[in-house]
N, C-alpha and C positions, 0 to 999 in steps of 0.2 A: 330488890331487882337492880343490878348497876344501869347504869348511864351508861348509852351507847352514841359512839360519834358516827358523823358521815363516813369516817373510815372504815368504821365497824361495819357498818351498812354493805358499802363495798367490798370487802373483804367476804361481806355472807355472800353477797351476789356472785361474784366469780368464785364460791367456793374454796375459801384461803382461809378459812378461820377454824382455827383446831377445834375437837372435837366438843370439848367442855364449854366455849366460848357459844362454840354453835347450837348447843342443844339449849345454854341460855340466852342466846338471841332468837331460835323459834317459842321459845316459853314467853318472851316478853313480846314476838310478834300474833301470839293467839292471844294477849291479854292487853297491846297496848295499838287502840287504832294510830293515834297521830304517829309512832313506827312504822306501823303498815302502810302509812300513807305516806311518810320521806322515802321508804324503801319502792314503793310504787313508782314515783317519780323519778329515783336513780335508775330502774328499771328501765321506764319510758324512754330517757337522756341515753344510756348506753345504747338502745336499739337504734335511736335515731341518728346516733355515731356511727352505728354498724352500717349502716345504708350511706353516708357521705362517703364521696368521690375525694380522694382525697388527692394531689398534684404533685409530684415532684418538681423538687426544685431546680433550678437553672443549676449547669454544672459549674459556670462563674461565680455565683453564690457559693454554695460550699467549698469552692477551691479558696473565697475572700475571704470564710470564713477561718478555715483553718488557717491561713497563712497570718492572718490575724492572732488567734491561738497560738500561734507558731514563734512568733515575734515575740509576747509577753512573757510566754515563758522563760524566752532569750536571756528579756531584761530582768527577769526578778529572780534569774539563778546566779 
């Protein structure tokens, strides 16, 4: 059974993992609790991302930002 990372994990969760990949990350999640249990957690964390209010930024911030950006690239072309 390979080793899966938290990327792995992720990737099952939002449904991004090819087919082969996928049918052995649900074999190793019927056969491996401490899986089911990182994969639970990432579960739990993206829901509770899903529900945050999230702010837009001041439109002088991203204007500082980019002109920041803007300038760099200036100097190192």
């Amino acid at each position: 059974m390979p080793n899966f990372t938290t990327e792995d994990l992720l990737m099952y969760l939002y449904n991004e993992l090819p087919g082969k990949e996928r049918q052995e990350m649900e074999d190793a999640l019927r056969q491996n609790w401490a899986l089911r249990e990182k994969l639970q957690v990432l579960r739990e964390a993206t829901q509770r991302m899903d529900r945050c209010k999230l702010k837009t930024p001041r439109h002088q911030a991203v204007d500082s930002v980019i002109h920041y950006a803007a300038d760099k690239v200036k100097v190192s072309s």
